[in-house]
PAVEXLUM-880616 format. One record per residue (C-alpha): x, y, z. Coordinates in nm, 3 decimals. Each point is the difference from the previous one (the first is absolute). Layout:
! residues N
+---------+---------+---------+
|       x |       y |       z |
+---------+---------+---------+
|       X |       Y |       Z |
...
+---------+---------+---------+
//
This chain:
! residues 422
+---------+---------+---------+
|       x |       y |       z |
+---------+---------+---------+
|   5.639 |  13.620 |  10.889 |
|  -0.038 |   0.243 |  -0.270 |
|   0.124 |   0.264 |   0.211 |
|   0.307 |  -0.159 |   0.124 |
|   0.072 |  -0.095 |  -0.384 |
|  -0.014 |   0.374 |  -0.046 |
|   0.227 |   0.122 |   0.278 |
|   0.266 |  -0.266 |  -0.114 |
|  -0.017 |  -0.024 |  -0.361 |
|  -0.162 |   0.395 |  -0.055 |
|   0.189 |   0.306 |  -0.159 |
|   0.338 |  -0.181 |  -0.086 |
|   0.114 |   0.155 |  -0.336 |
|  -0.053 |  -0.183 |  -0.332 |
|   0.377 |  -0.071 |  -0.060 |
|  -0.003 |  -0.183 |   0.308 |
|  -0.279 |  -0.227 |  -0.096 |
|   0.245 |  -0.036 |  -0.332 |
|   0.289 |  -0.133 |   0.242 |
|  -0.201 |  -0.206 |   0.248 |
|  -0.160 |  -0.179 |  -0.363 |
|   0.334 |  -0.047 |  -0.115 |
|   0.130 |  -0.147 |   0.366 |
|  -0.283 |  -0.266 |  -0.043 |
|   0.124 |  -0.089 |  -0.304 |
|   0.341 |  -0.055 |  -0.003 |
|  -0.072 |  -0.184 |   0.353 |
|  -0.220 |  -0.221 |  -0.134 |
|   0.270 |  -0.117 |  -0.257 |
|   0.291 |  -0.008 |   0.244 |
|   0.060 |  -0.379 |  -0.042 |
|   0.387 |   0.010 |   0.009 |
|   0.099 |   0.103 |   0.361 |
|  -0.230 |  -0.258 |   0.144 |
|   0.118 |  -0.280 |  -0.203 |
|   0.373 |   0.090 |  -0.101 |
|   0.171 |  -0.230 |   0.288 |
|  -0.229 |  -0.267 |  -0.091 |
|   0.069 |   0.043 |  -0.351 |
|   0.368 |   0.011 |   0.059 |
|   0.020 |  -0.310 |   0.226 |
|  -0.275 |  -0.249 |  -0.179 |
|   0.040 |   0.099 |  -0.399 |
|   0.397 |   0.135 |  -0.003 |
|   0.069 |  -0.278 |   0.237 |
|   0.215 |   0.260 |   0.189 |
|   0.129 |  -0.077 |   0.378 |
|  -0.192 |   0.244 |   0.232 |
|   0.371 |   0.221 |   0.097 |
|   0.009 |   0.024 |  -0.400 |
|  -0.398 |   0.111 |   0.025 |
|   0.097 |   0.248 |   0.317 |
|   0.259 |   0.160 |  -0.177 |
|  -0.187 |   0.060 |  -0.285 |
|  -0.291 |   0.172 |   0.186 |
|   0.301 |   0.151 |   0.190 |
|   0.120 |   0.170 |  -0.349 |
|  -0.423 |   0.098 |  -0.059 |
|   0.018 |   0.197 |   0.358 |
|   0.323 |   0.163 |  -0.110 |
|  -0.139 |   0.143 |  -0.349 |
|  -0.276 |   0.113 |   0.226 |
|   0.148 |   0.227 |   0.190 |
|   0.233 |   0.132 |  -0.267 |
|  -0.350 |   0.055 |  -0.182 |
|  -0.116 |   0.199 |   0.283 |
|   0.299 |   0.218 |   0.017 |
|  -0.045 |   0.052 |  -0.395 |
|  -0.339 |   0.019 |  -0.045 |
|  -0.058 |   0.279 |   0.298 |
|   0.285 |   0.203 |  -0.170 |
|  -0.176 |  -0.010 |  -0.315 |
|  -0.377 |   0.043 |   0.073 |
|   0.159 |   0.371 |   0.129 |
|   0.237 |   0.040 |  -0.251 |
|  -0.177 |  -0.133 |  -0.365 |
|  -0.354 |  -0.039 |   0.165 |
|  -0.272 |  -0.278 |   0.217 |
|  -0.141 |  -0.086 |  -0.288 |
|   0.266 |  -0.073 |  -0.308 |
|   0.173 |  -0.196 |   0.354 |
|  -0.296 |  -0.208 |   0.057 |
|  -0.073 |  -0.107 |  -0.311 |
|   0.368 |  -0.057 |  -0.094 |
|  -0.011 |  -0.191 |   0.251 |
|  -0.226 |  -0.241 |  -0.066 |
|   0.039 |  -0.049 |  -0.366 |
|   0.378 |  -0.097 |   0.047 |
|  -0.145 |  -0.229 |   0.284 |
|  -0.249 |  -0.157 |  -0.213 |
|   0.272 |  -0.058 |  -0.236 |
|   0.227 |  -0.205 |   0.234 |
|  -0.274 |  -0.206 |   0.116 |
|  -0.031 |  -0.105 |  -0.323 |
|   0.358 |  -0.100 |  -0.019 |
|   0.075 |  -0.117 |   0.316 |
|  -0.298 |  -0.286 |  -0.133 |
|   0.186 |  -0.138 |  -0.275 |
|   0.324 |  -0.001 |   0.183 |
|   0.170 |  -0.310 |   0.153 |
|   0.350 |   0.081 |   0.081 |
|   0.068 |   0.105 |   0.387 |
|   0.215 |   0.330 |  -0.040 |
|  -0.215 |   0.127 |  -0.300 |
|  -0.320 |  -0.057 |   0.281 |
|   0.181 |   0.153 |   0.213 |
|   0.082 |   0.315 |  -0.220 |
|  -0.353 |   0.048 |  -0.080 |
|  -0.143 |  -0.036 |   0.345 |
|   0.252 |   0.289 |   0.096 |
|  -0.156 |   0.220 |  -0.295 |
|  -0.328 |  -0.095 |   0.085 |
|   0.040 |   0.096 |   0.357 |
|   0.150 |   0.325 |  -0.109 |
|  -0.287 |   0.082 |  -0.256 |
|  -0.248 |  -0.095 |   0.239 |
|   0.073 |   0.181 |   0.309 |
|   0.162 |   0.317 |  -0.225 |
|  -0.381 |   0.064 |  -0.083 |
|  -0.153 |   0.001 |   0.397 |
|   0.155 |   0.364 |   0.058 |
|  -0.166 |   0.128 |  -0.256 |
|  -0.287 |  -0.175 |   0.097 |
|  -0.014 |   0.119 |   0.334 |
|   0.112 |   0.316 |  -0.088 |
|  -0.286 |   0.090 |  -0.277 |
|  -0.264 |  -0.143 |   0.282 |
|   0.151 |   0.235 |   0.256 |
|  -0.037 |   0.298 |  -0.330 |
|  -0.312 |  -0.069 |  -0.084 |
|  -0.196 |  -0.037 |   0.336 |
|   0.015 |   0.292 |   0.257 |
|   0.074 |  -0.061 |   0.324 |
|  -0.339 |  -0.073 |   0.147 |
|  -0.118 |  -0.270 |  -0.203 |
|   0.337 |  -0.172 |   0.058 |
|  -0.027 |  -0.245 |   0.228 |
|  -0.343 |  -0.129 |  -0.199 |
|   0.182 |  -0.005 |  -0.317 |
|   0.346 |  -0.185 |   0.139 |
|  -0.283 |  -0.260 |   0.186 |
|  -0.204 |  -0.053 |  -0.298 |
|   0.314 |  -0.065 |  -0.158 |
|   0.122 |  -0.262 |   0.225 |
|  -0.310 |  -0.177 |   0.001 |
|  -0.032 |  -0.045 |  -0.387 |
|   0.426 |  -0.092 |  -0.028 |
|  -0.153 |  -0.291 |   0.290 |
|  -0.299 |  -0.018 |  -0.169 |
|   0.239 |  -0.076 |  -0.342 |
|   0.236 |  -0.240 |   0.200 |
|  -0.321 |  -0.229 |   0.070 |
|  -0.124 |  -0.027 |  -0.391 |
|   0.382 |  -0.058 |  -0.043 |
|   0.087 |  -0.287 |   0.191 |
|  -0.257 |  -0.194 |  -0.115 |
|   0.020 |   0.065 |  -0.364 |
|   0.384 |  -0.071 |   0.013 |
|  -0.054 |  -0.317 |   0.124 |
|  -0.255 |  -0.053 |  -0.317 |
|   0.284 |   0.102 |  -0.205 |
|   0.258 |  -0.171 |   0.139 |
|  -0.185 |  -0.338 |  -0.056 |
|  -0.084 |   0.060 |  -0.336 |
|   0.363 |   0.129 |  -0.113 |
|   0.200 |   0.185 |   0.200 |
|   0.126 |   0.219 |  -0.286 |
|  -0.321 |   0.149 |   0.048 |
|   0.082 |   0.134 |   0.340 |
|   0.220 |   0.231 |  -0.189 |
|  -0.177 |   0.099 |  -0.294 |
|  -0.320 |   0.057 |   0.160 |
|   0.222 |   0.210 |   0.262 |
|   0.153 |   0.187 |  -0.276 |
|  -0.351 |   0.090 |  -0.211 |
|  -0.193 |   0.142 |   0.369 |
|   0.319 |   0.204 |   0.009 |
|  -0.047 |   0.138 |  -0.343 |
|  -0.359 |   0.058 |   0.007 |
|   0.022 |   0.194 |   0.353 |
|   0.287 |   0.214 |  -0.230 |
|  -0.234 |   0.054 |  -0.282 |
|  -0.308 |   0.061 |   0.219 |
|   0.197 |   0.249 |   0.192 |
|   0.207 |   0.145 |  -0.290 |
|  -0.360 |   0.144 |  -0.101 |
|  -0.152 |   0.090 |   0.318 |
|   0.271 |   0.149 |   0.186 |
|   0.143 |   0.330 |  -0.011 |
|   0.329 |   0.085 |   0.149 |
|  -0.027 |   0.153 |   0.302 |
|   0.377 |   0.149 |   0.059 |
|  -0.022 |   0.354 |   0.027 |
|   0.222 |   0.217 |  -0.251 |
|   0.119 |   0.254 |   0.264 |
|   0.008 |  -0.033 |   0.345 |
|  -0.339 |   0.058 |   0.236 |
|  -0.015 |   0.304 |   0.203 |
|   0.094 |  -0.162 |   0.328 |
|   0.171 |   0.133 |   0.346 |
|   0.354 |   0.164 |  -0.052 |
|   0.104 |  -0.348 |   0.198 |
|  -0.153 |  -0.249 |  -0.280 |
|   0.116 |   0.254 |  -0.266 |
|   0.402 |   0.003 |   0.173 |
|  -0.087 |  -0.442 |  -0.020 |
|  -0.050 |   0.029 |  -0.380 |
|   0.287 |   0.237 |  -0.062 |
|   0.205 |  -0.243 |   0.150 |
|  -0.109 |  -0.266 |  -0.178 |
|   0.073 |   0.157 |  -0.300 |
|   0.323 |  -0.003 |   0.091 |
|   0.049 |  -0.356 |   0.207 |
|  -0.249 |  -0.235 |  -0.146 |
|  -0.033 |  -0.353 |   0.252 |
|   0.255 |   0.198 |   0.257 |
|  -0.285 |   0.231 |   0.081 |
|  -0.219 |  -0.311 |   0.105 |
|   0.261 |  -0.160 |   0.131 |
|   0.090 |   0.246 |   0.236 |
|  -0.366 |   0.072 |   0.145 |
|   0.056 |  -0.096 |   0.341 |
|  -0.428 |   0.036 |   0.051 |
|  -0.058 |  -0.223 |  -0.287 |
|   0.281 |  -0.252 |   0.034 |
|  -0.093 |  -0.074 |   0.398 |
|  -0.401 |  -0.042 |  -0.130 |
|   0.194 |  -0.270 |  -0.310 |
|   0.205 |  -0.148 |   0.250 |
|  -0.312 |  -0.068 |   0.201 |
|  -0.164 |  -0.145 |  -0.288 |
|   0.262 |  -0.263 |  -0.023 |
|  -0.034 |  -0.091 |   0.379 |
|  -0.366 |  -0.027 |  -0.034 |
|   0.008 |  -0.217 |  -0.374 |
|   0.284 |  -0.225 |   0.139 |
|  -0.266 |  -0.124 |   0.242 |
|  -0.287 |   0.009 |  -0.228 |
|   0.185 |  -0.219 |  -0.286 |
|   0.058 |  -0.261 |   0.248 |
|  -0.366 |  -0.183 |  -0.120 |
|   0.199 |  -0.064 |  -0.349 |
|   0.309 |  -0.182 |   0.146 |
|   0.024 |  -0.115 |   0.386 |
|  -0.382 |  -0.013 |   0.029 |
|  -0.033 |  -0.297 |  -0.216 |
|   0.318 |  -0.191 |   0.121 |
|  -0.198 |   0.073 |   0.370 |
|  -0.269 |  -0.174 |  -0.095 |
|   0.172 |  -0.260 |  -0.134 |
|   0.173 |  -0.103 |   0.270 |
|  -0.329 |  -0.029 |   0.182 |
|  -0.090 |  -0.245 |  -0.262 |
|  -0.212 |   0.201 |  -0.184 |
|  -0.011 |  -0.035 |  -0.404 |
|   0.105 |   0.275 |  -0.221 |
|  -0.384 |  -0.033 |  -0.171 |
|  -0.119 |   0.081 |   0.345 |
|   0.234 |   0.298 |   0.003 |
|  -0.141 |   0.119 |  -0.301 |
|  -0.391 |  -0.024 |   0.173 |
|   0.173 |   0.195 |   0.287 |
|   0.191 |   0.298 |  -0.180 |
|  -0.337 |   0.010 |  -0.235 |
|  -0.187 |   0.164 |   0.276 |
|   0.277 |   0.294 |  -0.004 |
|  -0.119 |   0.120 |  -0.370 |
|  -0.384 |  -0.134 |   0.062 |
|   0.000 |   0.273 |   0.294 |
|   0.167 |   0.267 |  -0.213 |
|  -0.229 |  -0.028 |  -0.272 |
|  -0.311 |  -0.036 |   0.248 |
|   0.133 |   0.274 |   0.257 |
|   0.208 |   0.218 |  -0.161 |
|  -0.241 |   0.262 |  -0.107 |
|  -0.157 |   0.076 |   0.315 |
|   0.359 |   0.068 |   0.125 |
|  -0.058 |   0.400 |  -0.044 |
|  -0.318 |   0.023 |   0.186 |
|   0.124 |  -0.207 |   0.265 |
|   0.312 |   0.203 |   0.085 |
|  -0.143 |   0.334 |  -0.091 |
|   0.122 |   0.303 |   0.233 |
|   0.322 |  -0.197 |   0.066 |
|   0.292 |   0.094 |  -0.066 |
|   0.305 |  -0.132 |  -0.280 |
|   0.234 |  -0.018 |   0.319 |
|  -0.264 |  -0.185 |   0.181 |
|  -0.108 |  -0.187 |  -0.257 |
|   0.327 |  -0.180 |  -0.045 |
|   0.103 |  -0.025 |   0.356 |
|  -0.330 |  -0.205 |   0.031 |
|   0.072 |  -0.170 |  -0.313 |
|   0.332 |  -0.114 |   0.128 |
|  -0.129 |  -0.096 |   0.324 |
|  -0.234 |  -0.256 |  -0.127 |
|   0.180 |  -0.127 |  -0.295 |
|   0.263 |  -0.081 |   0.298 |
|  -0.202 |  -0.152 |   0.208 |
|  -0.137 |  -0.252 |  -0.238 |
|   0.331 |  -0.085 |  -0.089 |
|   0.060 |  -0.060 |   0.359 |
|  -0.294 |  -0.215 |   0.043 |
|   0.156 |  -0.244 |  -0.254 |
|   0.194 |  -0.094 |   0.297 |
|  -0.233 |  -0.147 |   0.154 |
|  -0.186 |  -0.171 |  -0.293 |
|  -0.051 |  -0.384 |  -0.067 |
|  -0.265 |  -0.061 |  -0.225 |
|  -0.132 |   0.176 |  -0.365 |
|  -0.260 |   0.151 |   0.211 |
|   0.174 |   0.131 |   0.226 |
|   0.272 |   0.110 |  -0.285 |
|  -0.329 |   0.200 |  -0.143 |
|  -0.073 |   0.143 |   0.317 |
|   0.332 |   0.169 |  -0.018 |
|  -0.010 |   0.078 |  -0.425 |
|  -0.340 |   0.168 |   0.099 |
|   0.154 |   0.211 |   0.241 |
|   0.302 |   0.138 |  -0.188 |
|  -0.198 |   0.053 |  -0.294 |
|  -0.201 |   0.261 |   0.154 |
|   0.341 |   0.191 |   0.092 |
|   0.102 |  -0.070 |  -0.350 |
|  -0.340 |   0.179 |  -0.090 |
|   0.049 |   0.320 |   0.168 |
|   0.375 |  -0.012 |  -0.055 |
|  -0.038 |   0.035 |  -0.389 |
|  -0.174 |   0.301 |  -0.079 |
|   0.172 |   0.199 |   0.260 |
|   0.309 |  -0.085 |  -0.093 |
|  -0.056 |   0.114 |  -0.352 |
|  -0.146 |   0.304 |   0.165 |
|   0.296 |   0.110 |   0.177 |
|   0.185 |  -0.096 |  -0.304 |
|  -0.164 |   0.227 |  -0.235 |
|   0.026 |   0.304 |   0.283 |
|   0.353 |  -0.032 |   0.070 |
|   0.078 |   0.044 |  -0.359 |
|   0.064 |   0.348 |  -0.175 |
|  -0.243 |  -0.022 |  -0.354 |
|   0.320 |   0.064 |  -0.207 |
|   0.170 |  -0.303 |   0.151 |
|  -0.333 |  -0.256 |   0.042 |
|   0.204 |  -0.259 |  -0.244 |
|   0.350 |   0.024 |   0.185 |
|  -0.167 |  -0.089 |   0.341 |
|  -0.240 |  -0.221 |  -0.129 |
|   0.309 |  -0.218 |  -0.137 |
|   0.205 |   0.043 |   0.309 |
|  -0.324 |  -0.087 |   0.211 |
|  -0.048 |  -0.307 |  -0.213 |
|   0.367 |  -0.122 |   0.049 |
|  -0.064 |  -0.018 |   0.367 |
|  -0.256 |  -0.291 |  -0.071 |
|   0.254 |  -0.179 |  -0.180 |
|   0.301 |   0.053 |   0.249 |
|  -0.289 |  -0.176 |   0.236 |
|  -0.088 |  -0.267 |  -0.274 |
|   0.348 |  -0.098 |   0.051 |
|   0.068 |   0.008 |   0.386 |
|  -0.348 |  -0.149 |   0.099 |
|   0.086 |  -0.319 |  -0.149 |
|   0.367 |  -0.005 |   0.093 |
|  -0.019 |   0.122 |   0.310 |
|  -0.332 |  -0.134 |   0.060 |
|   0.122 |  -0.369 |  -0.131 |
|   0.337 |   0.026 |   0.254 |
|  -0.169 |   0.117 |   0.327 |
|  -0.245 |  -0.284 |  -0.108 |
|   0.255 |  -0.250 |  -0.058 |
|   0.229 |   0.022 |   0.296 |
|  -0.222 |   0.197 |   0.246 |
|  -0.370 |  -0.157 |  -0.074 |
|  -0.314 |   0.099 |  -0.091 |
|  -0.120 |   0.154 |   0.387 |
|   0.309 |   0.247 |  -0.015 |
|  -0.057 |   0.093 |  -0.341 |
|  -0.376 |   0.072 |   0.030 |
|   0.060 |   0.194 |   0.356 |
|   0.247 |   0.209 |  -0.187 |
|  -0.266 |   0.067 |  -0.264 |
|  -0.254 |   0.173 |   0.301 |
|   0.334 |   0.200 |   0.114 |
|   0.085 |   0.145 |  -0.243 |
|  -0.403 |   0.055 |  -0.133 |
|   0.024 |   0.208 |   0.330 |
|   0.336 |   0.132 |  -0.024 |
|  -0.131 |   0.131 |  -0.342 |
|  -0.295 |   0.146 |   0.153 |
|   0.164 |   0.217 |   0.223 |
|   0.248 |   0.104 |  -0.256 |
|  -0.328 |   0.114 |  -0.188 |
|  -0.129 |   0.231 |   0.283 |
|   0.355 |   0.122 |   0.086 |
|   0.061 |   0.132 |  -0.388 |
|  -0.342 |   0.067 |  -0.100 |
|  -0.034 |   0.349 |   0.130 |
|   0.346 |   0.074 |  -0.231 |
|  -0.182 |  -0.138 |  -0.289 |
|  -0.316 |   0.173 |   0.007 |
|   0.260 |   0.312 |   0.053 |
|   0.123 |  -0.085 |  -0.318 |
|  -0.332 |  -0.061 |  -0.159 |
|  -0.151 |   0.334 |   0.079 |
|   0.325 |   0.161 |  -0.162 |
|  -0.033 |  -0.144 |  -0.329 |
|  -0.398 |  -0.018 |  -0.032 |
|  -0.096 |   0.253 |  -0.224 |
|  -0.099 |   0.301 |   0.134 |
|  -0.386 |   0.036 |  -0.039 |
|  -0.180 |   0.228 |  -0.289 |
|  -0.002 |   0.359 |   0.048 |
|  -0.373 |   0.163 |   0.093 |
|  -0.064 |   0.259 |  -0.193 |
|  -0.172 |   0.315 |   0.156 |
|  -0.240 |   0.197 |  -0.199 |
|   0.006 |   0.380 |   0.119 |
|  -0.311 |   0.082 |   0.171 |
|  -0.224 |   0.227 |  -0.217 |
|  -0.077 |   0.371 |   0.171 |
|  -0.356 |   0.069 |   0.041 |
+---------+---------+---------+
//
């Protein structure tokens, strides 16, 4: 044991410890996404399409904030973008609880979203500074596990909250948020380099033309947009357990408490499993890794097909969670090889707005195919395109690991000493 606490947890720099601390944090306090619809619906008394828009309006700030907040952890820095971040957050929490009228909720659940997600790039993109390529896929796991880890304390202390006043859902939000800023505002350093790194002539042509383009150059990286466009395939069929999964079970007369038993086992296996996930797909590779990832999270999502009973409904939460598992880390991997160190923000924002472009479709897609073409079509559709993704995975991995080996720095020059004359 004390070895394989050492291989997973050993020789990760000190600042990361300072971000994974401040993760924890802030996760344990993150009351307000879990609650908000029930919030909106029970205490405003709104109707649930004045509820939907309204978290509609949160998705949209959020992937304006990505945009932003990637442009600015490479232009101003990660770390006056993080923490700006979640100050102005904080702040709207604690407005958004003392405010009744619809459209003024509304506004501040678009700026929330916005401040929010504008601080993940710069997240992601000091993690990606600060830990060499090696140690990455440790650091992005351990990092996953404790945001899971976070989620669990979190659910269960919002629903303390919420029963004692739910203006504490908000405030209690709003002070994790500012002590994760403070605790971070004096740990951190910023980790965006003044001048460019010596890199290939190819990643040093990429940051010229940012200089000049800004998003366009992202947005016109064929290698990175296929690998983004994957991503939304593969996170339309994962975000099904939030929407159709429960309205599934429903209709096989299960309750929704018995849902929430079910989807419990997806973060009790995360935080259990999730950091033995490096040793147990060590000498694989980031191409493999996901096509395997995508394979099973497919399949279980197929299985729900076939399922009846909560049991069975676990059976099939059990096995997508594994794919969910291995699909994490190596998608923030790839992620952090694909992009140029000049330019980590910009495609950590774009990256990011993929996951919301799927946080919309899943459900409205997802809902209609559900609606009018029931639950076996919708869940078959899930494995096919788990394995349509997985082929698209092997077919462009070789053309990202291309591109990976151009902009990886080249390694440290050997010096020779001159070998003395006898």
């Amino acid at each position: 044991m004390r070895r394989w606490l050492r291989d997973t947890t050993g020789g990760l720099p000190r600042q990361f410890w300072y971000l994974w601390t401040g993760t924890l944090i802030n996760r344990v306090g993150g009351f307000v996404v879990i609650f908000l619809t029930i919030y909106l619906t029970t205490v405003r008394h709104f109707t649930p399409s004045q509820a939907g828009l309204i978290m509609g309006v949160w998705a949209a700030g959020g992937a304006l904030g990505n945009m932003l907040g990637g442009v600015a952890a490479d232009r101003i820095g990660r770390k006056v973008t993080l923490l700006t971040g979640q100050v102005a957050g904080a702040a709207t929490l604690v407005a958004m609880a003392f405010t009744s009228a619809y459209w003024g909720i509304a506004g501040l659940a678009f700026l929330f979203g916005m401040f929010a997600d504008g601080a993940r790039p710069a997240f992601g993109a000091m993690l990606i500074d600060i830990v060499p390529e090696k140690d990455r896929l440790r650091a992005f796991t351990l990092n996953y596990w404790v945001i899971n880890l976070g989620f669990s304390f979190a659910a269960t202390l919002a629903g303390l909250a919420a029963a004692a006043d739910y203006h504490l859902v908000f405030l209690v939000d709003a002070a994790t948020t500012l002590v994760t800023a403070t605790f971070l505002f004096f740990t951190l350093r910023e980790t965006r380099s003044a001048r460019p790194a010596a890199t290939s002539p190819a990643a040093a042509s990429a940051v010229a033309s940012a200089a000049r383009g800004g998003l366009r150059v992202v947005f016109t990286d064929r290698i990175f947009l296929i690998f983004a466009g994957l991503n939304i395939l593969s996170a339309f069929v994962f975000l099904q357990h939030l929407t159709t999964l429960p309205i599934a079970m429903a209709a096989d007369g299960i309750s929704g408490q018995t849902y929430g038993y079910v989807i419990a086992l997806n973060g009790l296996l995360i935080v259990i499993g999730q950091l033995f996930i490096p040793r147990l797909t060590r000498g694989m590779s980031r191409t493999r890794m996901l096509a395997v990832a995508s394979v099973v999270t497919g399949l279980g999502f197929g299985l729900t097909a076939l399922a009846n009973t909560p049991l069975f409904y676990a059976v099939t939460v059990f096995v997508w969670t594994l794919g969910e598992m291995v699909n994490a880390p190596a998608n923030s991997t790839t992620m952090a090889v694909l992009s140029p160190a000049e330019l980590r923000g910009r495609y950590q924002g774009v990256f990011s707005l993929s996951w919301s472009i799927a946080g919309f479709v899943a459900p409205t897609a997802g809902g209609f195919l559900q609606e009018h073409l029931g639950n076996t079509f919708l869940w078959l559709l899930c494995a096919v395109v788990g394995l349509a993704v997985a082929a698209a995975q092997v077919a462009s991995g070789p053309a990202r690991e291309r591109r990976a080996a151009i902009l990886a720095p080249p390694p440290p020059a050997v010096s020779r000493q001159p070998t003395p004359v006898s």
